[in-house]
C-alpha positions as CSV (number, residue, x, y, z in Angstrom):
1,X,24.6,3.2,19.0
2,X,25.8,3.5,22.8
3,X,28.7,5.5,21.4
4,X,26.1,8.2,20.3
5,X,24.2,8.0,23.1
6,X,21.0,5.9,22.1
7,X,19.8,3.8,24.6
8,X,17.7,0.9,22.8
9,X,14.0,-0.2,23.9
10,X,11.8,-2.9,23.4
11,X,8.6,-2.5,22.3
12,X,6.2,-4.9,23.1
13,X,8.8,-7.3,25.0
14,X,7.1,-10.1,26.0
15,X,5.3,-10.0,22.2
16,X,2.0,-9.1,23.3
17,X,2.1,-12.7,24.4
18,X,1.6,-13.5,20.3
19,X,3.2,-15.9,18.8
20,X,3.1,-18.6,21.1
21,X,5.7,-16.6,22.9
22,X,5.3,-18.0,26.4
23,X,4.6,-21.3,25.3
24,X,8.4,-21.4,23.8
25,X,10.0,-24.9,24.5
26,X,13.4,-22.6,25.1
27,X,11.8,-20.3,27.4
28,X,9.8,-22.2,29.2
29,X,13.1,-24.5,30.0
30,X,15.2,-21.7,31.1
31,X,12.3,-20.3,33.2
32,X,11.8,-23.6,34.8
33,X,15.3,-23.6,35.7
34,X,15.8,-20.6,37.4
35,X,11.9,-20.6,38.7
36,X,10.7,-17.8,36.9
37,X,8.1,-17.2,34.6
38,X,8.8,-17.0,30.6
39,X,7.9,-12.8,31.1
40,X,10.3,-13.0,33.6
41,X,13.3,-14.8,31.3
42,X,12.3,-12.3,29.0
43,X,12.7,-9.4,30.9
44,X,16.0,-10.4,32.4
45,X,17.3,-11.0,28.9
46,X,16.7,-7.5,28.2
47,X,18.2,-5.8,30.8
48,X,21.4,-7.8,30.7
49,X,21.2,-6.9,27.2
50,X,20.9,-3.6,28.4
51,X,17.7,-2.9,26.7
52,X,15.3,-0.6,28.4
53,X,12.0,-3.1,28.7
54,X,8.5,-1.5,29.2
55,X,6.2,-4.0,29.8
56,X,2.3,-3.2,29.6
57,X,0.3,-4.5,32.3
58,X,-3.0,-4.1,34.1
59,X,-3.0,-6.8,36.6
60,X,-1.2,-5.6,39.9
61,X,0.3,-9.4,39.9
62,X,2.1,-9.0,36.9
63,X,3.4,-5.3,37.2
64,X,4.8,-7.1,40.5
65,X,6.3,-9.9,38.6
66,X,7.8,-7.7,36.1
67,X,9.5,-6.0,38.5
68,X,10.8,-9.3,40.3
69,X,13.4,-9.8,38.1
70,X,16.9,-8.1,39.5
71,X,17.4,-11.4,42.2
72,X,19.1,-13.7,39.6
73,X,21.4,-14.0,36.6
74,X,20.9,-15.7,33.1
75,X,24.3,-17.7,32.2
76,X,25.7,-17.1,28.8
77,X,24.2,-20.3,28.0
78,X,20.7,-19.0,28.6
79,X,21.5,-15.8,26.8
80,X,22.7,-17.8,23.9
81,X,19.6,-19.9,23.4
82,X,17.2,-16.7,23.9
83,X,19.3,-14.8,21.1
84,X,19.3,-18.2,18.6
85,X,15.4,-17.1,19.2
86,X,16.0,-14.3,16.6
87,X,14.1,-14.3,13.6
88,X,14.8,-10.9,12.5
89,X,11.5,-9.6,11.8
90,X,8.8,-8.2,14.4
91,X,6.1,-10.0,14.9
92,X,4.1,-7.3,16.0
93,X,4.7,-4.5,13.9
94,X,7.2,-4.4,10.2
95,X,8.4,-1.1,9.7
96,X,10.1,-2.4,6.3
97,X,6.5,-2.5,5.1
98,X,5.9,0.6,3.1
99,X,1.9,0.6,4.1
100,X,2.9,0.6,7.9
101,X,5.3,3.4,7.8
102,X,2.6,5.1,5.4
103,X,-0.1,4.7,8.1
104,X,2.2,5.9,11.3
105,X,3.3,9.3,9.7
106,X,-0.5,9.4,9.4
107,X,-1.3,9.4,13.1
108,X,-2.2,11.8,15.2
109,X,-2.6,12.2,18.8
110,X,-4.6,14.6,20.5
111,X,-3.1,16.5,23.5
C-alpha cells in the first residue's frame, strides 16, 4: 500500500491489554532483554514496521513510557518471534463478521 500512499495504523496496539497480551512468554523475554516493558516491545515493533502506533492512555506514566521507545533497536531475531505472534484475526474487533460491519455503518457521532 506504501506505493499508493497509505500509511498503515494500529488500532488498539498493545490489545487493550486482552488476551493475555503482556503476559506473552515471547514478549516478556524480548522485553526483559532489552529492559523494556512488553508495551514497550510492542511499540517498537510497530514503528520499525513502520506502522503508525496510537496507544490510549490515561496514566501520565505510561504516555511517558510509550513515548520511551526511540533509544534501542529490536534485532531481526526479535522481530521474527513478534511476527510468528500472528494469528491473523483481531482480537479486538473482526471486520469479516457481517454483524460488526453491520453495526459500524450504523454509528453515528455527534459533532
Amino acid at each position: 500500500m506504501r506505493e499508493h500512499g497509505v500509511q498503515h495504523e494500529s488500532w488498539g496496539p498493545l490489545a487493550e491489554g486482552g488476551q493475555g497480551f503482556f503476559d506473552n512468554p515471547v514478549l516478556v523475554d524480548i522485553a526483559r532483554a532489552h529492559d523494556k516493558s512488553v508495551a514497550q516491545i510492542a511499540l517498537r515493533w510497530l514503528i520499525q514496521r513502520e506502522t503508525v502506533a496510537i496507544p490510549k492512555s490515561v496514566r501520565p506514566e505510561r504516555m511517558a513510557e510509550n513515548l520511551d521507545v526511540f533509544d534501542f533497536q529490536l534485532t531481526e531475531d526479535d522481530m521474527a518471534r513478534i511476527t510468528g505472534l500472528d494469528t491473523a484475526r483481531s482480537h479486538i474487533f473482526d471486520h469479516h463478521e457481517p454483524e460488526k460491519v453491520t453495526w459500524l455503518g450504523g454509528v453515528r457521532f455527534d459533532t
